[in-house]
C-alpha positions as CSV (number, residue, x, y, z in Angstrom):
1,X,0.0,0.0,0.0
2,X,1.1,3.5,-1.0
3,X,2.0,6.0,1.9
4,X,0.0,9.0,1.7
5,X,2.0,12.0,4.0
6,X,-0.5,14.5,3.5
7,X,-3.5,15.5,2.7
8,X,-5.9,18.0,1.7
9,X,-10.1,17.1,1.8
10,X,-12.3,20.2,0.5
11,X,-15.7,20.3,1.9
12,X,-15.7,19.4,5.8
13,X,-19.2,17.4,5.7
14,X,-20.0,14.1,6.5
15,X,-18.3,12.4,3.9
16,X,-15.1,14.7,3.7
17,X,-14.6,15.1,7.4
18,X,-15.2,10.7,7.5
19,X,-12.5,10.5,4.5
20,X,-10.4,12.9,6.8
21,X,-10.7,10.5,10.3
22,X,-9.8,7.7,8.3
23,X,-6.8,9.0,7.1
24,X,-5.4,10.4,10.2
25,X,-5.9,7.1,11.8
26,X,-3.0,6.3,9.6
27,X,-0.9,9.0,10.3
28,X,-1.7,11.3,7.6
29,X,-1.4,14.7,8.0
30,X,-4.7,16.2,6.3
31,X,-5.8,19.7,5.9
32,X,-9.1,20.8,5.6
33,X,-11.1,23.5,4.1
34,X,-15.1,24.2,4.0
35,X,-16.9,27.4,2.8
36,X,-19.1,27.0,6.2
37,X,-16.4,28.4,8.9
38,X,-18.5,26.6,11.7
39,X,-18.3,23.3,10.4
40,X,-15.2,23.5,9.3
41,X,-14.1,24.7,13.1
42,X,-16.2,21.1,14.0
43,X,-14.6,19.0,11.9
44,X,-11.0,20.1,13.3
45,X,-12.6,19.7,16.8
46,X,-13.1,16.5,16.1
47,X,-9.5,15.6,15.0
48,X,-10.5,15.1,11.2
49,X,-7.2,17.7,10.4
50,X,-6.0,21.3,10.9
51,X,-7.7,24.4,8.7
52,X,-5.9,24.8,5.2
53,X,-4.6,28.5,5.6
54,X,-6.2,30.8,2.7
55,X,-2.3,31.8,1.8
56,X,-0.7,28.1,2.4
57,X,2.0,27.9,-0.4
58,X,5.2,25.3,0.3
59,X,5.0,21.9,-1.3
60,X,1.6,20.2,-3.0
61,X,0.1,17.5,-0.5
62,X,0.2,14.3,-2.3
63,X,-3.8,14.1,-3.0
64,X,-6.2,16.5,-2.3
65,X,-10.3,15.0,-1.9
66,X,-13.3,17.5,-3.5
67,X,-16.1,16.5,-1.3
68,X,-18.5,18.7,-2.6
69,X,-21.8,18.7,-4.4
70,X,-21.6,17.7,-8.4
71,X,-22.4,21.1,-9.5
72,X,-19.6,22.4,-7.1
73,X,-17.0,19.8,-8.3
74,X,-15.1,21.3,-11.0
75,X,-15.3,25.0,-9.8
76,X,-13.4,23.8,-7.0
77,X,-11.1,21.1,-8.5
78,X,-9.8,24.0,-11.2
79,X,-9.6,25.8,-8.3
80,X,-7.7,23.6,-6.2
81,X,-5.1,22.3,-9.4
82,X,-4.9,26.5,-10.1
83,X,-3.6,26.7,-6.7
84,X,-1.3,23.6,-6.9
85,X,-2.6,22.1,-3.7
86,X,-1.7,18.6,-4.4
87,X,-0.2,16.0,-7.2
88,X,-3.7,14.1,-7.4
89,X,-7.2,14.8,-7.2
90,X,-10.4,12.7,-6.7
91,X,-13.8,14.0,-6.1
92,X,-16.7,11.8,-4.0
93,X,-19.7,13.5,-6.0
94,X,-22.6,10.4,-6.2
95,X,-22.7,10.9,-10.2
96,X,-19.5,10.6,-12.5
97,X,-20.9,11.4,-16.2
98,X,-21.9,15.5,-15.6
99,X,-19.6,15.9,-13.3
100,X,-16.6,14.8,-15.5
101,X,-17.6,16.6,-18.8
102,X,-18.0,19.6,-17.1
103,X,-14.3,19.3,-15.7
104,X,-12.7,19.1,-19.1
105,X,-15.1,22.2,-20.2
106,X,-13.3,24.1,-17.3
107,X,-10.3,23.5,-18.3
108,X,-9.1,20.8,-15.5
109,X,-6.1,18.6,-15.8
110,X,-8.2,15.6,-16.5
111,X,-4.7,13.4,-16.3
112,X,-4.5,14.1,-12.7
113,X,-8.2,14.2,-11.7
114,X,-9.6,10.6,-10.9
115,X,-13.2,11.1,-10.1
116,X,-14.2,8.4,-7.2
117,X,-17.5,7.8,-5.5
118,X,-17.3,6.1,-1.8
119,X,-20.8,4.0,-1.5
120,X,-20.9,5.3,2.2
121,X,-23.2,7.6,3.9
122,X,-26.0,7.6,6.0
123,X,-29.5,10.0,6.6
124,X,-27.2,12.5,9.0
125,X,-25.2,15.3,7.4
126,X,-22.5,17.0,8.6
127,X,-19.2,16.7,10.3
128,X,-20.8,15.7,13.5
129,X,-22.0,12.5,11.8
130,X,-18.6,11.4,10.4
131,X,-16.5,8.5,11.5
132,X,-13.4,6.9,10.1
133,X,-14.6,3.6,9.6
134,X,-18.0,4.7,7.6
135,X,-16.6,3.2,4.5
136,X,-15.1,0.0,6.3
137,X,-15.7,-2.9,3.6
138,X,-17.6,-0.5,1.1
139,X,-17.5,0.2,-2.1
140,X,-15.9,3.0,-3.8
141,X,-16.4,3.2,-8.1
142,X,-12.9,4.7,-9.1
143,X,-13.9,6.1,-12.5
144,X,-10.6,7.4,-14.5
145,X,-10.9,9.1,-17.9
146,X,-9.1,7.8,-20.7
147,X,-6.7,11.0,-20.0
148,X,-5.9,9.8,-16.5
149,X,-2.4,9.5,-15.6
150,X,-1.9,5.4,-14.0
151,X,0.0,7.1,-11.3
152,X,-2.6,9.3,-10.2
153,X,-5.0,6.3,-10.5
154,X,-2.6,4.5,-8.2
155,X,-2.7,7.1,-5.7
156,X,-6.4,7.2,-5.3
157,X,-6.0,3.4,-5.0
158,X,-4.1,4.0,-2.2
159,X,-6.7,6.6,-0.9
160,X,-9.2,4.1,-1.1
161,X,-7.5,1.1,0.8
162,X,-6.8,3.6,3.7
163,X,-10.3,4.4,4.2
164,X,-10.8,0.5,4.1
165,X,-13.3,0.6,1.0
166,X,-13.2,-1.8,-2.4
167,X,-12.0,0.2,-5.5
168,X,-14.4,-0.7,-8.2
169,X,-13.6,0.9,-11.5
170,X,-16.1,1.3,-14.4
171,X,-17.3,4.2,-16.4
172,X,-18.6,7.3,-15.5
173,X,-22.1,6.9,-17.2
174,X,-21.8,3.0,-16.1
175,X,-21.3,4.4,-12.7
176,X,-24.6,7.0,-13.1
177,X,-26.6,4.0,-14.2
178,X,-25.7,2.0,-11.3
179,X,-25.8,4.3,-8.6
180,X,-29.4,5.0,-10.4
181,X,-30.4,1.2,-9.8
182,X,-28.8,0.9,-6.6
183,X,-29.2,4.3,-4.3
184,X,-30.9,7.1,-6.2
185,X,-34.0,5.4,-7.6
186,X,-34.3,3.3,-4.0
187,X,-34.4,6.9,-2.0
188,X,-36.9,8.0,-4.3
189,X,-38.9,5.2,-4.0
190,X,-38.5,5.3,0.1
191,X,-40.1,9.1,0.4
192,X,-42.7,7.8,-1.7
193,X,-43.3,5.4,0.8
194,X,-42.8,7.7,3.5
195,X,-45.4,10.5,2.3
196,X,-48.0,8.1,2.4
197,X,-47.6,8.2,6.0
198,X,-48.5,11.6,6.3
199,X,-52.1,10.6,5.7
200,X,-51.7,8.1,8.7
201,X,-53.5,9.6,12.2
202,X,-51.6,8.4,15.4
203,X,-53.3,5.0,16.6
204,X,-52.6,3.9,13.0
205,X,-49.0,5.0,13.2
206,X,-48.3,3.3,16.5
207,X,-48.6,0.1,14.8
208,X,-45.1,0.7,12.6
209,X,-42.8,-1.8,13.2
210,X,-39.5,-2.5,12.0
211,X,-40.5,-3.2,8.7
212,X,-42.1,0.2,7.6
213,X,-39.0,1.9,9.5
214,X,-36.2,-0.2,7.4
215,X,-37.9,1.1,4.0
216,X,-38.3,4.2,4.8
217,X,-34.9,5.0,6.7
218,X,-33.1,6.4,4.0
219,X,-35.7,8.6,3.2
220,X,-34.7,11.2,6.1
221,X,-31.9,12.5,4.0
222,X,-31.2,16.1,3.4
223,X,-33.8,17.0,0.6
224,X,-32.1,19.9,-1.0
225,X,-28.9,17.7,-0.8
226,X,-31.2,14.7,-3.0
227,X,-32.2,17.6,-5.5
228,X,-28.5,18.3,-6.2
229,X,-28.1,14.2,-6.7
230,X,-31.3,13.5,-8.9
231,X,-30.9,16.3,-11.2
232,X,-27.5,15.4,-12.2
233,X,-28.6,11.9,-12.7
234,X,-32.3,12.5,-14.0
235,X,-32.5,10.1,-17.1
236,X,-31.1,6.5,-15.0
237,X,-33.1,7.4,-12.3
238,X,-36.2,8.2,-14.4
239,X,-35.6,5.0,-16.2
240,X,-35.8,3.1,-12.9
241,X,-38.5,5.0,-11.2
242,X,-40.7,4.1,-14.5
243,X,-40.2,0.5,-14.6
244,X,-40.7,0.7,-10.3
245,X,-44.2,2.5,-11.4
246,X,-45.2,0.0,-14.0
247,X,-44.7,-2.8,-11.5
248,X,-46.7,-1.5,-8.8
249,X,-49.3,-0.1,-11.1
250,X,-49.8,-3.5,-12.7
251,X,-49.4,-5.3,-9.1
252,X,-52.0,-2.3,-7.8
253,X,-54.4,-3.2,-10.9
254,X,-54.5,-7.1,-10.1
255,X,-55.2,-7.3,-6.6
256,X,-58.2,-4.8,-7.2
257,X,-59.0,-7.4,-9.6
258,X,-58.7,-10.4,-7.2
259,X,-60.8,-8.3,-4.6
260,X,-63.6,-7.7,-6.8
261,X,-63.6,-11.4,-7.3
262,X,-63.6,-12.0,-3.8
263,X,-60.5,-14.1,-4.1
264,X,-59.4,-15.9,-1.5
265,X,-56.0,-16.4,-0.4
266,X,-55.7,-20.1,-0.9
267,X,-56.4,-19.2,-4.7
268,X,-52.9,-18.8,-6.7
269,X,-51.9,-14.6,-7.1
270,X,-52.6,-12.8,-9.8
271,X,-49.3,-13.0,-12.2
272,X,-49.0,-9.5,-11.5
273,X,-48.6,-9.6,-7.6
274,X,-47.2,-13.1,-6.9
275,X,-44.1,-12.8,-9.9
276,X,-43.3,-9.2,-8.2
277,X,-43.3,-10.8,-4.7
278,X,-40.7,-13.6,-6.5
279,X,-38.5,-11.7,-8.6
280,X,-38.3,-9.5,-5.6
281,X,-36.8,-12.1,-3.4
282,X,-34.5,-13.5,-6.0
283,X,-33.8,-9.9,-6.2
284,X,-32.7,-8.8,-2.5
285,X,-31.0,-12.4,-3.0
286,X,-28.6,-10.8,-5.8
287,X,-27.4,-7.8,-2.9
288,X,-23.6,-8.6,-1.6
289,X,-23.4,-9.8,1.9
290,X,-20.8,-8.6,4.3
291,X,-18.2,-11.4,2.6
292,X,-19.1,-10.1,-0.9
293,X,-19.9,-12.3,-3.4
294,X,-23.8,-12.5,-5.8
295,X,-25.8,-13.9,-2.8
296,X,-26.1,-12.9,1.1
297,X,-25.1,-16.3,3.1
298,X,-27.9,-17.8,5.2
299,X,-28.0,-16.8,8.9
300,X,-29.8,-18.2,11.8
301,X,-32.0,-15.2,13.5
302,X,-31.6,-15.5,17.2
303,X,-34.0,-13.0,19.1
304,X,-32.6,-11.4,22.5
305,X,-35.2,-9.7,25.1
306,X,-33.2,-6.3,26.3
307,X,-33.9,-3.7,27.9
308,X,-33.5,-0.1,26.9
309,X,-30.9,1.3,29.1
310,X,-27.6,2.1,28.4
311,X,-24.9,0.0,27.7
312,X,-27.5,-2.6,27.5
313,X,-26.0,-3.8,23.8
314,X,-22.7,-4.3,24.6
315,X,-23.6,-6.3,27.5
316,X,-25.2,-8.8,25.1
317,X,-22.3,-8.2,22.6
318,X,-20.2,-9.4,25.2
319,X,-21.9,-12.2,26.5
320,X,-21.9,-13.3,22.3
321,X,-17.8,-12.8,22.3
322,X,-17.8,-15.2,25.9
323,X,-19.5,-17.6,23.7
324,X,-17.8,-17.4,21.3
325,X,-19.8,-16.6,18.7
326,X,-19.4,-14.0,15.6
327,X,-22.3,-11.5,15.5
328,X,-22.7,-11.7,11.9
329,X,-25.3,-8.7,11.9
330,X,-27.8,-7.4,14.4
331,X,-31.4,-5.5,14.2
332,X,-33.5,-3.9,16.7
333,X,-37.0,-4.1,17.2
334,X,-38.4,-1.7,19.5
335,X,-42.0,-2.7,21.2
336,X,-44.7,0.2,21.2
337,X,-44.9,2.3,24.7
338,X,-42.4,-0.3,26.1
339,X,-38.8,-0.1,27.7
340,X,-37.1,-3.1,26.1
341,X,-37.0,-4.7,22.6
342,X,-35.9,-7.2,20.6
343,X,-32.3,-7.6,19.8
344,X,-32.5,-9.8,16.3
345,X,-28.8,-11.5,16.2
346,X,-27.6,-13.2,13.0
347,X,-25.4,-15.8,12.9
348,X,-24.2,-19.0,11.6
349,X,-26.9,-21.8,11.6
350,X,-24.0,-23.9,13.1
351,X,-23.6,-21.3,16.4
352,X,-27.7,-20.7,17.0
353,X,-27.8,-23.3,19.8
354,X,-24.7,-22.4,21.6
355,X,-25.2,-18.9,21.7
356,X,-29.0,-19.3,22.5
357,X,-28.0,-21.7,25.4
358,X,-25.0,-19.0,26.9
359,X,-27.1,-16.3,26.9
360,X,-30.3,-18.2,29.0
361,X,-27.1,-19.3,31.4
362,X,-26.7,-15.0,31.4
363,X,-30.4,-14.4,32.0
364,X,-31.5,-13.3,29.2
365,X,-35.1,-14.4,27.8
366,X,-34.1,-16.3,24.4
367,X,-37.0,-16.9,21.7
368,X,-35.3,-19.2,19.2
């Protein structure tokens, strides 16, 4: 792995001040710079780096990271090469293909830009949100141009690994399409969801359980920050949105069908409804696991009784680790007007038993 000495991260938000952490956790020197004085004062607070002076000359840090919005990006890039700031420069805008073209029509040096896009985040902006281990085992689309210089590729290579992501290179308009499929057209679809609660009074919203919360999670993102997103990306996300509206309008129109039938549930779906339901699990089959790879393993689902008090979860991770047994993932489910819930731990079929039976030796009420 490359060493990177220094550093220089534009934009201080949650993804450039959680670039920043990462990269001081290896002893890089980073410098930082935000046109919002506050959060940029935050973001040093918090250890990401030291303020970039306004007149800091001396020798260029050996990458510098735009972390700004895509109509920002090249503004600031031809800004930041202008000013020799650093050898390389990557960007972490969430589309490639606009952001790139205009680049070159501002005159950037496209052989030392490599645009990048870290598949991190999370529905909490800002530097106060950041962590260095926010794109632990992610994905991060490293999108070069045919003008990019391999060492400058390299170097954001290098970036990458240190923030503990997985480069994946493609295309910048293969990249929009994917991100499309993948994030954009999925938020959309979640404050579509979401809206409809709106219409909901409060006894019928006090029966929302984990399910309606996991759709619609990612719908509490910034709204003017999703604007900036979809509009640079508003044909792939379009395309996906239409074929999401066809499906539900042709699953809406056959269960009105069924029920004006009077159909009953031990009569087969409607093609409609029951081939969405399938191709949708065969799809959320297809999403990587923590280990990679097309298909997310099996897990057994071992439910935990806990109360909600502090500290209450790393009791229970502990008791797991005396047990020895790997967490695999973990989900809460919080009961209605209650002070406890329902710790859902996944792990191999193989370690259900013997973590179930540690953890009844620990007192805690097991509903395997």
């Amino acid at each position: 792995m490359g060493r990177i000495e220094r550093a220089v991260v534009v934009g201080a938000g949650l993804i450039g001040t959680s670039i920043a952490l990462a990269l001081r956790e290896h002893g890089t020197r980073v410098a930082l710079s935000d046109p919002d004085p506050a959060t940029l004062r935050l973001a040093c607070e918090l250890g990401a780096g030291e303020a970039l002076d306004a007149d800091a000359s001396g020798r260029p840090a050996d990458i510098a990271v735009i972390a700004a919005p895509p109509s920002a990006v090249p503004e600031v890039l031809r800004a930041a090469q202008d000013r020799g700031l650093a050898h390389v420069y990557t960007d972490a805008a969430s589309v490639k293909h606009g952001v790139v073209a205009a680049a070159e029509r501002a005159g950037c040096d496209m052989a030392t830009f490599i645009p990048g896009h870290p598949m991190g985040g999370g529905e909490r902006s800002g530097p106060s949100a950041a962590r260095a281990d926010l794109f632990l085992g992610r994905s991060w689309a490293l999108c070069p141009t045919g003008k990019a210089d391999p060492v400058a590729v390299s170097a954001v290579r290098d970036l990458i690994r240190l923030c503990g992501a997985q480069a994946v290179p493609m295309g910048a308009a293969a990249h929009d399409r994917a991100v499309a499929l993948v994030s954009h057209g999925p938020h959309v679809a979640a404050a579509a969801v979401a809206a409809r609660l709106l219409e909901g009074d409060e006894a019928e919203l006090s029966l929302a359980g984990q399910g309606v919360r996991d759709v619609t999670r990612i719908a509490a993102g910034d709204p003017r920050l999703w604007w900036e997103i979809l509009g640079h990306n508003g044909g792939p996300v379009a395309d996906v949105l239409e074929a999401v509206a066809a499906d539900l309008s042709a699953c809406a129109a056959g269960l009105r069908e069924a029920g004006d039938r009077g159909a009953d549930s031990s009569a087969p779906p409607p093609e409609a409804v029951g081939g969405l339901l399938e191709r949708g699990v065969r799809g959320r089959e297809r999403v990587p696991g923590k280990h990679g790879g097309g298909r997310t393993p099996e897990y057994a689902v071992v439910p935990v009784l806990i109360p909600d008090e502090p500290d209450s979860l790393g009791r229970l991770f502990l008791a797991a680790g005396a047990a020895g047994v790997n967490i695999e993932d973990v989900r809460l489910d919080h009961s209605y007007g209650l002070p406890m819930g329902v710790a859902q731990l996944s792990v191999v079929p193989e370690a259900a038993e013997r973590l179930a039976r540690v953890l009844r030796e620990r007192g805690y009420s097991v509903h395997a």
